[in-house]
C-alpha positions as CSV (number, residue, x, y, z in Angstrom):
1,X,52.5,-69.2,12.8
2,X,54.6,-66.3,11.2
3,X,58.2,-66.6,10.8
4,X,60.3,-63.8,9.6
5,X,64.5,-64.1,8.5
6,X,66.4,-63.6,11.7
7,X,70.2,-62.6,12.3
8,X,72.4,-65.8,12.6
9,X,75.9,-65.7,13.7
10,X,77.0,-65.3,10.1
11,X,75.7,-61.6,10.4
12,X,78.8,-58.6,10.4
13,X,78.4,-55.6,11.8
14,X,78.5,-54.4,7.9
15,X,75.2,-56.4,7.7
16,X,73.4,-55.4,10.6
17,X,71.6,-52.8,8.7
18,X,70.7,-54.9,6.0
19,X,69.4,-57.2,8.2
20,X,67.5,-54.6,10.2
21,X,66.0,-53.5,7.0
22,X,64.4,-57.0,5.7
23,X,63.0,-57.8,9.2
24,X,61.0,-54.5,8.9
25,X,59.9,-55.2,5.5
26,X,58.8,-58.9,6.6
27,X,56.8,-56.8,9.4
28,X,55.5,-54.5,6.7
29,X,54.4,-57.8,5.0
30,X,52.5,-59.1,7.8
31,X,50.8,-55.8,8.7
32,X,49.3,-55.9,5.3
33,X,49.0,-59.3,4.8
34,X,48.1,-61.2,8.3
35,X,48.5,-65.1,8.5
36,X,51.2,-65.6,5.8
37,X,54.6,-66.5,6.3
38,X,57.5,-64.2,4.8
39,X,61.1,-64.6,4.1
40,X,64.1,-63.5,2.2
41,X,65.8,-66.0,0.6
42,X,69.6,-65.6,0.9
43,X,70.1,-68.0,-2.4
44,X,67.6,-66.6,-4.4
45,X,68.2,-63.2,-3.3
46,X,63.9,-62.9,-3.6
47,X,61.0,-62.5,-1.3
48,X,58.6,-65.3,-0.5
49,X,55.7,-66.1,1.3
50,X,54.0,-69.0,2.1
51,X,50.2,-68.9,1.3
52,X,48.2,-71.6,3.5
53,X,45.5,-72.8,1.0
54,X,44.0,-76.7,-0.3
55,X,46.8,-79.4,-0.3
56,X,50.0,-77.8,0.7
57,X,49.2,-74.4,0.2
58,X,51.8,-72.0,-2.3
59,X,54.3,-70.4,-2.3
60,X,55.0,-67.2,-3.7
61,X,58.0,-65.2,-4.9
62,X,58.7,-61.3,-5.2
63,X,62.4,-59.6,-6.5
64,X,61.4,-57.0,-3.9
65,X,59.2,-56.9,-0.4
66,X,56.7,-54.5,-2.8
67,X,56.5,-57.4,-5.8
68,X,55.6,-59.7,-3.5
69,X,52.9,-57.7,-2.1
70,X,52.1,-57.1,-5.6
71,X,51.6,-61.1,-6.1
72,X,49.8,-61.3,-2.9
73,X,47.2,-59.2,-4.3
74,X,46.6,-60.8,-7.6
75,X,46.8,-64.0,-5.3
76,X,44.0,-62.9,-3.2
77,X,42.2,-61.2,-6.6
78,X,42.0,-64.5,-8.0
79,X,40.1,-66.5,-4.9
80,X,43.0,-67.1,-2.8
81,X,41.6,-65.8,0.3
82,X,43.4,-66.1,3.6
């Protein structure tokens, strides 16, 4: 299952675009990185994905849609394979 942030009522038309632009990032995400979940997180103001792995899997955090990639990587470096 993939989820990716969606528009909610609370959306203006001033945030449209903003929205527009994380849902293609989170798309950008799963192109690269199939399987995972990814989000914005409206009170962290960070990027996260959930990594399905042994117990509960992990999460991981990125200040931008390319940091997270960034920690996906190293993730998956280390043996986290998905």
């Amino acid at each position: 299952m993939i989820r990716s942030e969606s528009m909610s009522a609370a959306d203006t038309a001033a945030d449209v675009p903003v929205a527009v632009m994380r849902r293609a990032a989170a798309e950008g995400l799963r192109e690269r990185f199939p399987g995972l979940w990814f989000w914005w997180g409206p009170h962290t103001g960070h990027w996260w994905a959930y990594v399905p792995g042994p117990g509960l899997g992990r999460l991981v955090e990125g200040e931008t849609p390319d940091g997270l990639g960034m920690a996906l990587t190293r993730l998956r470096a280390r043996g986290w394979g998905w």
